[in-house]
GUTOR-978738 format. One line per 10 residues: number of its first residue (from 1); their letters; for each residue x, y, z of C-alpha. Coordinates in Angstrom, 1 decimal, padded with zeros to 4 digits. Layout:
<rs>
NUM) a) X:Y:Z | ...
</rs>
This chain:
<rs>
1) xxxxxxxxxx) 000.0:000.0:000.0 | 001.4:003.4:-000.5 | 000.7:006.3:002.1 | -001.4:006.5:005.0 | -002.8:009.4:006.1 | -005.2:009.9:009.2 | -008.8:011.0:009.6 | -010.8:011.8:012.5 | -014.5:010.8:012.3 | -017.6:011.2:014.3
11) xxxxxxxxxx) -019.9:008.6:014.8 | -022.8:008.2:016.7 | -022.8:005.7:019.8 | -024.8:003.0:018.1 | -022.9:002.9:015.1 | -019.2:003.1:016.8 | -020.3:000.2:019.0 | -021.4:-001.4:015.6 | -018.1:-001.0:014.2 | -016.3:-002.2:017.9
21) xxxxxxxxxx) -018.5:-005.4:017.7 | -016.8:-006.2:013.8 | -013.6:-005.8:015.4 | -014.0:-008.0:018.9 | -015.9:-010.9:016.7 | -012.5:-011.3:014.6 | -014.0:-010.0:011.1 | -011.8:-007.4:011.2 | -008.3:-006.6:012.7 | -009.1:-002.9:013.7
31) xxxxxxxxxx) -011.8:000.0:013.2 | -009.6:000.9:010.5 | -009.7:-002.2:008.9 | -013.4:-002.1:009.0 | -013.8:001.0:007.5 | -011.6:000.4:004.6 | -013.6:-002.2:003.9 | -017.0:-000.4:003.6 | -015.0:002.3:001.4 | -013.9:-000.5:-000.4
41) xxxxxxxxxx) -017.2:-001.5:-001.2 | -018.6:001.5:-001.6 | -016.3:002.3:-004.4 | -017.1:-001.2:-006.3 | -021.1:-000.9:-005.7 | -020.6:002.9:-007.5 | -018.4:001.7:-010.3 | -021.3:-001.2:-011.4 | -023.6:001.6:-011.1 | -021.7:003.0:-013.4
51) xxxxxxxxxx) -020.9:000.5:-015.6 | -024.6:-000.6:-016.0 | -025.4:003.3:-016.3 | -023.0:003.2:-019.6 | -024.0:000.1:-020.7 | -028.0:001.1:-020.8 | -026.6:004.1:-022.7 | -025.0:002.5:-025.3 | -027.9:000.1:-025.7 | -031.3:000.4:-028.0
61) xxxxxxxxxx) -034.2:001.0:-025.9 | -035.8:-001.4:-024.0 | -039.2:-002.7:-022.3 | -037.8:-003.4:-018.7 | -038.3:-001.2:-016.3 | -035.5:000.8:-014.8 | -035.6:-001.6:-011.3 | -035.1:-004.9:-013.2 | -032.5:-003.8:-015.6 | -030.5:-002.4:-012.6
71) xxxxxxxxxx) -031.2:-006.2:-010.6 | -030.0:-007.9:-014.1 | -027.1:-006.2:-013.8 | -026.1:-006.8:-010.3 | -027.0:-010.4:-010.5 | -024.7:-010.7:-013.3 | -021.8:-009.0:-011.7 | -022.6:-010.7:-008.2 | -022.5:-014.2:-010.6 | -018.7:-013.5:-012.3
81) xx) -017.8:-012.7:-008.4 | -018.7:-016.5:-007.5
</rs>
């Protein structure tokens, strides 16, 4: 990894214990860990948005509806992750 830098954040109480209880059941080595994590897949779940954004673009019209093209597209991706 390169650099590191630090950030402070504010959390309210339920969500820091949350985010203690990841890190005491093992799933994660620190808070910092678990955070990463959720940035992590923040960044993936934007980029198939994305993807299936550009991908509806460059396609001819359709007769689905905006919900299933969106769940086609995730069950796809989800299915080349397995």
């Amino acid at each position: 990894m390169s650099g590191m830098a630090t950030m402070n954040i504010s959390l309210p109480d339920d969500m820091k214990s949350h985010v203690e209880e990841q890190v005491k059941a093992g799933s994660f080595a620190n808070a910092s860990d678990y955070i990463r994590d959720l940035i992590r897949y923040d960044q993936r779940e934007r980029d198939m948005i994305r993807a299936a954004v550009s991908k509806g673009d460059a396609s001819a019209d359709s007769a689905s509806t905006i919900d299933e093209i969106v769940e086609s597209e995730f069950a796809a991706i989800r299915a080349e992750c397995n």
